[in-house]
N, C-alpha and C positions, 0 to 999 in steps of 0.2 A: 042844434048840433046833433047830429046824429052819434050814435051809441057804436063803441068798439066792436068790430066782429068777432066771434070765438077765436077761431084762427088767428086773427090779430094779436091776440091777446096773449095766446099758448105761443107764438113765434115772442113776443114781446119777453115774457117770463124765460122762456129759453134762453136769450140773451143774456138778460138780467141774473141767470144763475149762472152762466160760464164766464161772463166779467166776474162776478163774486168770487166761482172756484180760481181762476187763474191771477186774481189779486190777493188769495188766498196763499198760494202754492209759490207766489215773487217772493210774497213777505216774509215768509219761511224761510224762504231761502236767501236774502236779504239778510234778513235775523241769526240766521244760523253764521252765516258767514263774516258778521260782523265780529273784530275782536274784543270789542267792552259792551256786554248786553246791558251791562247797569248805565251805558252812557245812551243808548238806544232809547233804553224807559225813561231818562230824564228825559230827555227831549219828546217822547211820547207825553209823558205828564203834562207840560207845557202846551203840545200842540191839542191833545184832545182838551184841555179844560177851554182853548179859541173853537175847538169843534161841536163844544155843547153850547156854547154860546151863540154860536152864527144862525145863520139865516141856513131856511132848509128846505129842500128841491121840492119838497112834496109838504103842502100847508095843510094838515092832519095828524092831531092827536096820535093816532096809534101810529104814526111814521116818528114823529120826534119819540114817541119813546120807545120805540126798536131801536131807531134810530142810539139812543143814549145805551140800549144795553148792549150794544155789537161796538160800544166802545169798551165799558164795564170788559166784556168779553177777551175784546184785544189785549186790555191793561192787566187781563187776569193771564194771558199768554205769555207774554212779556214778562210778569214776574215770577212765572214758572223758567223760563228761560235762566232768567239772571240768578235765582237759586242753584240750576243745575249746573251751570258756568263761574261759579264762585267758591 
C-alpha cells in the first residue's frame, strides 16, 4: 500500500479542522439557545459515558485518549454554561 502524499494529507487535516470548527460554532449555538442547559448536561453525561465506551474510528492509543479528553473538555463547557444560566 502505498504511503499518503504531503498534499494529501495537508487537504485531509484541512477538512478535519473546519468539520471540528463549524461543529464547534452549531454547538454553541445549539447550547446557547437551549432554555435548560442543566437538561442539556444531563443528557450530555448519559451520552458521553456510551461515547467512552464505544468503538473508535481510529484503533490507536493516542486517538482514544484525545479522543476521551475533548469529551472531558465538552463536559467542562457545558458545566460553565449551566452555572452561568442558573
Amino acid at each position: 500500500m502505498d504511503q499518503p502524499q504531503q498534499p494529501d494529507l495537508v487537504a485531509a487535516l484541512i477538512v478535519m479542522a473546519a468539520r471540528v470548527d463549524a461543529l464547534t460554532w452549531v454547538t454553541g449555538a445549539l447550547l446557547q439557545s437551549h432554555p435548560d442547559p442543566a437538561e442539556v448536561l444531563a443528557a450530555w453525561r448519559d451520552r458521553s459515558a456510551d461515547a467512552a465506551d464505544s468503538g473508535f474510528e481510529i484503533e490507536a492509543p493516542a486517538y482514544r485518549e484525545k479522543f476521551l479528553q475533548e469529551l472531558q473538555l465538552w463536559t467542562g463547557t457545558l458545566e460553565d454554561q449551566v452555572r452561568r444560566r442558573t
